[in-house]
C-alpha positions in Angstrom: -31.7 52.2 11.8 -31.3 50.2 8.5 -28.4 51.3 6.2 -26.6 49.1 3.8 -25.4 46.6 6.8 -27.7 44.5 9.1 -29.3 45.3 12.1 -27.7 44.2 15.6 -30.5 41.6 16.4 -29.3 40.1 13.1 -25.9 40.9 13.5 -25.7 38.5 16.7 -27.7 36.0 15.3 -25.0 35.9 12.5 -22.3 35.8 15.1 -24.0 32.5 16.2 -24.2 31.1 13.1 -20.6 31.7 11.9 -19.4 30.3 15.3 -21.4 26.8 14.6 -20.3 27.0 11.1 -16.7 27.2 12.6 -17.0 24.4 15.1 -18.7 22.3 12.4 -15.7 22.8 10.2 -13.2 22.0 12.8 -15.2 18.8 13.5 -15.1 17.7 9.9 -11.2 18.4 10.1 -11.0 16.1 12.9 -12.8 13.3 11.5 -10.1 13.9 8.1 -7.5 13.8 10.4 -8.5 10.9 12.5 -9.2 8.8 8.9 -5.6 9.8 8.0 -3.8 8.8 10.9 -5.6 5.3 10.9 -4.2 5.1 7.3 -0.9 5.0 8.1 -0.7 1.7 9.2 -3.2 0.3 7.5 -3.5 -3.1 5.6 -4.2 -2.7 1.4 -8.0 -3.2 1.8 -8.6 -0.9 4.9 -6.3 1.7 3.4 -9.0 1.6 0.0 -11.8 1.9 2.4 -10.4 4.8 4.5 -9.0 6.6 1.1 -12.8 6.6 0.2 -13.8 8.0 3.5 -11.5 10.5 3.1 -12.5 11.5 -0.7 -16.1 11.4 1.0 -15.8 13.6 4.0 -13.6 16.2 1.6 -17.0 17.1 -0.6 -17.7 19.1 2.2 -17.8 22.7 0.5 -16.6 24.2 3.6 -13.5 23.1 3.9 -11.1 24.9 2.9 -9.4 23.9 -0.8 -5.7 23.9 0.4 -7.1 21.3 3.6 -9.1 19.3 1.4 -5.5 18.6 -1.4 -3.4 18.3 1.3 -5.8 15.6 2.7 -6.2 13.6 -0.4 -2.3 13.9 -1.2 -2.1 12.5 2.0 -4.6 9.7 1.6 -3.0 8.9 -1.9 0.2 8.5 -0.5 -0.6 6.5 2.8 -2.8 4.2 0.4 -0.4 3.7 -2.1 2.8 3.1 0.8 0.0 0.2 2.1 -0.4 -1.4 -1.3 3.9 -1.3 -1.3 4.1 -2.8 2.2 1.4 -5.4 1.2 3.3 -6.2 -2.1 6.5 -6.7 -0.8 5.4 -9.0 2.1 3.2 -10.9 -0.9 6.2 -11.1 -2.6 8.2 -12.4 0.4 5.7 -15.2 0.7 6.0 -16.4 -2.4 9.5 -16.6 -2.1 9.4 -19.1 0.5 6.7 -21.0 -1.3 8.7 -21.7 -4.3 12.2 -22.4 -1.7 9.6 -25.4 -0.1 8.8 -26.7 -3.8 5.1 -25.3 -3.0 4.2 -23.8 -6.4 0.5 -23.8 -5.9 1.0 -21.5 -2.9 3.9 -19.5 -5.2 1.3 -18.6 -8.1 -1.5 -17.8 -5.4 0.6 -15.0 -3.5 2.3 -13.4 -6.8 -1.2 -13.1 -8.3 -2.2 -11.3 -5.1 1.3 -9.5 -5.5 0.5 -8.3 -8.8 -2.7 -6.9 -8.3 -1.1 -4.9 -5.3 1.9 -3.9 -7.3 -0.7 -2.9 -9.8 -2.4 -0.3 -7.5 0.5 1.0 -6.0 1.7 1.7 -9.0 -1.4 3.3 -10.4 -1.3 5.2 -6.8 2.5 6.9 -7.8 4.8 4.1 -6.4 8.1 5.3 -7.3 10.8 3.7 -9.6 12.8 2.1 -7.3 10.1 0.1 -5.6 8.9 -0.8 -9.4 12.3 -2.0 -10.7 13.0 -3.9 -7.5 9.3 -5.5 -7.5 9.8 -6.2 -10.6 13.4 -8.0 -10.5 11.4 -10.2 -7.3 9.1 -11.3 -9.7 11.2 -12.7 -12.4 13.0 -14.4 -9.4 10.2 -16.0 -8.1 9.1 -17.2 -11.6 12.3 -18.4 -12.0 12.4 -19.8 -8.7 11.5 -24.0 -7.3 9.7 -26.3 -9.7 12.8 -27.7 -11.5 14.0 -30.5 -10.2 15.5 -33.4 -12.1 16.1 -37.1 -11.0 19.4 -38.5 -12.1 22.4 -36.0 -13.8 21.9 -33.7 -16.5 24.6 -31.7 -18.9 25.0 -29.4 -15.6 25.7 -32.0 -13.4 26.9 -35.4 -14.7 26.9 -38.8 -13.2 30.0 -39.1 -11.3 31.8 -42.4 -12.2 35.2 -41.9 -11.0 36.0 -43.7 -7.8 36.6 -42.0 -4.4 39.4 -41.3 -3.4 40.8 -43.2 0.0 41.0 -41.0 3.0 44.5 -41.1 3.4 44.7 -38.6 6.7 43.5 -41.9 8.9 46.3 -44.2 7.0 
């Protein structure tokens, strides 16, 4: 007997369908999930490419809008804290460059800082990490590649004599 609902045979077969539809959801979760925890740890470039997994697997209609902001909040933030870690151990580098009188090397890494700093910052980095890159820069710039032969106004030639040692007298 037909009324407004289905019939039974139908009924089941619905039942069957919703239960695959479930499992297929859960499975899609799990492969978001599994994207984000490899994220975590993840180096700038991998952390782009698993971000774009993630914004791939979420135009899933199924999933459920609340999962699907959570997981790109999540993405946006691991991405971004792997362009900061990158940045800061660019920046690190390029410290020790310009130290050894390498500027080549120096120029090379705070390029590749830059355009690290430049995503993280496009990605949310907060203020503190932006004021503190940003004070590592001008130190680095400021940093190696002066080095003068002979004296200058800030250190003049020293013409007095020495003085005797006069503790072995």
């Amino acid at each position: 007997m037909l009324f407004f609902g289905k019939s039974s045979a139908s009924s089941a077969k619905s039942e069957a369908q919703i239960e695959a539809e479930r499992l297929q959801l859960e499975r899609l979760k799990g492969m978001v999930r599994e994207v984000l925890h490899k994220m975590r740890d993840a180096a700038p470039p991998d952390a782009e490419r698993y971000h774009q997994q993630v914004k791939d697997l979420c135009t899933d209609k199924t999933l459920p809008l609340e999962f699907k902001r959570k997981a790109l909040d999540y993405a946006r933030s691991y991405e971004c804290n792997a362009n900061m870690r990158g940045t800061d151990q660019l920046l690190h580098e390029a410290i020790r460059m310009a130290a050894a009188e390498h500027m080549k090397e120096r120029t090379q890494k705070l390029g590749e800082a830059r355009k690290l700093y430049g995503k993280a910052c496009t990605l949310g980095a907060d203020m503190d990490f932006r004021k503190a890159a940003q004070r590592l820069m001008d130190t680095i710039m400021l940093t190696g590649g002066v080095v003068r032969q002979g004296p200058t106004r800030a250190k003049p030639l020293d013409i007095a004599p020495k003085t005797p040692n006069r503790a072995k007298l």
